[in-house]
VEXDREN-2710 file (C-alpha; in Angstrom, 1 decimal):
% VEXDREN-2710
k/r/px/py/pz
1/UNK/70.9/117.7/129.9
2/UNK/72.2/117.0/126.4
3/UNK/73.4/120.2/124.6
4/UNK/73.4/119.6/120.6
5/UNK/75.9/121.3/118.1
6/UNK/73.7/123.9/115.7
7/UNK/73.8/124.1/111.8
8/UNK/76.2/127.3/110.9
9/UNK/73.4/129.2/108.3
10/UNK/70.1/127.8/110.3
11/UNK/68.3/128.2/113.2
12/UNK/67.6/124.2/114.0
13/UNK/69.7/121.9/115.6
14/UNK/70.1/119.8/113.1
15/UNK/69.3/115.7/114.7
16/UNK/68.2/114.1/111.6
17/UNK/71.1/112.0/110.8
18/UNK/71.6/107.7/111.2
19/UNK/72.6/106.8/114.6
20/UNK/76.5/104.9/115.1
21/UNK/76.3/101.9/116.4
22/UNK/76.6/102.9/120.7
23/UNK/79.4/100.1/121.5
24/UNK/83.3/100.9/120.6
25/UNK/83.7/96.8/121.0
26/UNK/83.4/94.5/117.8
27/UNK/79.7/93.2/117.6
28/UNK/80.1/89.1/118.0
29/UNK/78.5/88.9/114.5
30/UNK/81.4/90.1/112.3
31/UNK/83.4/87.7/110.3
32/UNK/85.8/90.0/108.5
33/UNK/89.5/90.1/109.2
34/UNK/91.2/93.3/108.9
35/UNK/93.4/92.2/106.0
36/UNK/90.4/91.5/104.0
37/UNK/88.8/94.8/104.5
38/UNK/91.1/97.0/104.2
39/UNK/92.0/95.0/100.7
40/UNK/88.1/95.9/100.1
41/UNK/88.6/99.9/100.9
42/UNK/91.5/100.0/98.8
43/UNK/89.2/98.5/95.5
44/UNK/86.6/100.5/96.9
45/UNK/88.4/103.6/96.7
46/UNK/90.4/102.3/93.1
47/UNK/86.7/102.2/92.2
48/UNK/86.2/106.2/92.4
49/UNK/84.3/105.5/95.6
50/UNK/84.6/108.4/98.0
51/UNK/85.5/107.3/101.7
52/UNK/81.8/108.4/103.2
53/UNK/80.4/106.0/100.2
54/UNK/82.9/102.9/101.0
55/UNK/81.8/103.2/104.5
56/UNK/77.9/103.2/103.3
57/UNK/79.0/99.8/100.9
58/UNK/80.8/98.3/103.4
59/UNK/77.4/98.5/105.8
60/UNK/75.1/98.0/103.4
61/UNK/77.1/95.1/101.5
62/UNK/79.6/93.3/103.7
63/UNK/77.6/94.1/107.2
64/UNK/80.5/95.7/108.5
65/UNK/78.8/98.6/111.3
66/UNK/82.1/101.0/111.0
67/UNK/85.2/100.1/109.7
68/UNK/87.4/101.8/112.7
69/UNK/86.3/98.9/115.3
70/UNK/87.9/96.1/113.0
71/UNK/90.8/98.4/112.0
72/UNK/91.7/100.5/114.6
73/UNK/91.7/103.3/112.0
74/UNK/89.7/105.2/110.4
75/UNK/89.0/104.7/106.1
76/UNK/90.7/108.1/105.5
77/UNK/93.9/106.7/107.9
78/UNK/93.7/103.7/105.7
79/UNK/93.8/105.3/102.5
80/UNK/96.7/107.8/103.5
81/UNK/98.4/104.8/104.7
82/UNK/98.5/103.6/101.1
83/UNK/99.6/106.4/99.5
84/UNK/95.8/107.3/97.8
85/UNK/95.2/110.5/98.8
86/UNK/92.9/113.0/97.1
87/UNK/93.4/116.2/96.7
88/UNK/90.7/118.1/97.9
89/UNK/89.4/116.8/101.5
90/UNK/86.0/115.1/100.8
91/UNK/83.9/117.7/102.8
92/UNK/85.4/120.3/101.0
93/UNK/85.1/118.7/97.5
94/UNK/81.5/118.1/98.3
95/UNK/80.9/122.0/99.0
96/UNK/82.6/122.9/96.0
97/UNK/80.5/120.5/93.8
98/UNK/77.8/122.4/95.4
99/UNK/78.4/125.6/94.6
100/UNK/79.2/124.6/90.6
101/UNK/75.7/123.1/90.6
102/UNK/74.0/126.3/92.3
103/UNK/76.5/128.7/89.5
104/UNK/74.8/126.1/86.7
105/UNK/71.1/126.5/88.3
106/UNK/71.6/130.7/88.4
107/UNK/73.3/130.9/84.8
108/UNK/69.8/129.8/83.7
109/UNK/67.4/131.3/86.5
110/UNK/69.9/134.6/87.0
111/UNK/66.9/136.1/89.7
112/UNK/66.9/133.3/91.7
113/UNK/67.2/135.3/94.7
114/UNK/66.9/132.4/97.2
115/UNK/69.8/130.5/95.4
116/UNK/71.7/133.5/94.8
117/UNK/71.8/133.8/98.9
118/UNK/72.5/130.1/99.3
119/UNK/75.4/129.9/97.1
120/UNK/76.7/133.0/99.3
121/UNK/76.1/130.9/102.1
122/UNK/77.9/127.5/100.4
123/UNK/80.9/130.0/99.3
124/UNK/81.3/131.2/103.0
125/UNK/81.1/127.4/104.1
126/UNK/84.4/127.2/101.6
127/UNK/86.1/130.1/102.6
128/UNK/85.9/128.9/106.2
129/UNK/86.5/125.3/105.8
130/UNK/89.6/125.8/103.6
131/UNK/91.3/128.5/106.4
132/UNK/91.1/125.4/108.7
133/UNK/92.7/122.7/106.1
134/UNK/95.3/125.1/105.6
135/UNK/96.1/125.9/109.1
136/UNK/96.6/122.0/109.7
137/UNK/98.0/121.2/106.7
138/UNK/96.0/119.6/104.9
139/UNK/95.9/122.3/101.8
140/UNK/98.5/124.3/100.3
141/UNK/98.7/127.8/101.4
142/UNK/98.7/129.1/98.3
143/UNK/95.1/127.3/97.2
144/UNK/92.2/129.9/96.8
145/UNK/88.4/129.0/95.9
146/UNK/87.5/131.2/92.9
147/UNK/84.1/130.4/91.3
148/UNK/86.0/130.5/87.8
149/UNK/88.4/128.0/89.3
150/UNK/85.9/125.7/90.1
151/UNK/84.2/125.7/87.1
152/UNK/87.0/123.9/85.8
153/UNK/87.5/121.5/87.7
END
């Protein structure tokens, strides 16, 4: 019996996503050498491409089923590696983006009550994803989610 990881604000399980390829070994049908594509991430990422969006080119694009079987690392490892590094973890930056689309929405539909709960929900997602980037290191200590900070960024 398989037990499956539920969503944090929902009652559902949450199993619509696209499955990974099942085998760790290097399908027969690859061609790319590691130099090469980790030359390609770097553009990629020189580009403005996030790492979740280079690994959806380098699928759809250069046939390549997930980067970490040619590598050995992961695209995020890679970009570390070579000194680009963002800073705002990409799951983060995403919720943040989020929320200043939801503050937009309610500046203009202010009794929106279902939005008005779901940015509460997005902001809680924040608070709680930046108090584990902090604890490993990945934030500063000292950085805080305001809505008026994120407005300007």
């Amino acid at each position: 019996m398989a037990l499956w990881m539920a969503r944090i604000h929902a009652h559902t399980h949450g199993r619509s996503h696209s499955t990974r390829p099942s085998s760790h070994n290097l399908p027969s049908w690859v061609s790319n050498n590691p130099s090469d594509l980790s030359s390609i991430i770097i553009q990629f990422s020189k580009d403005g491409l996030s790492p979740s969006e280079i690994g959806t080119k380098l699928r759809d694009v250069h046939g390549v089923p997930l980067a970490k079987q040619i590598l050995g690392k992961s695209i995020t490892h890679i970009l570390t590696d070579n000194n680009i590094v963002t800073e705002l973890p990409e799951d983060l930056s995403q919720l943040v983006k989020k929320a200043l689309g939801l503050q937009k929405h309610l500046r203009a539909h202010n009794t929106d009550r279902r939005n008005i709960r779901s940015l509460e929900l997005i902001e809680a997602k924040i608070h709680r994803l930046s108090k584990y980037y902090k604890r490993i290191g990945k934030l500063q200590k000292k950085w805080k989610y305001a809505a008026i900070i994120a407005q300007l960024e």
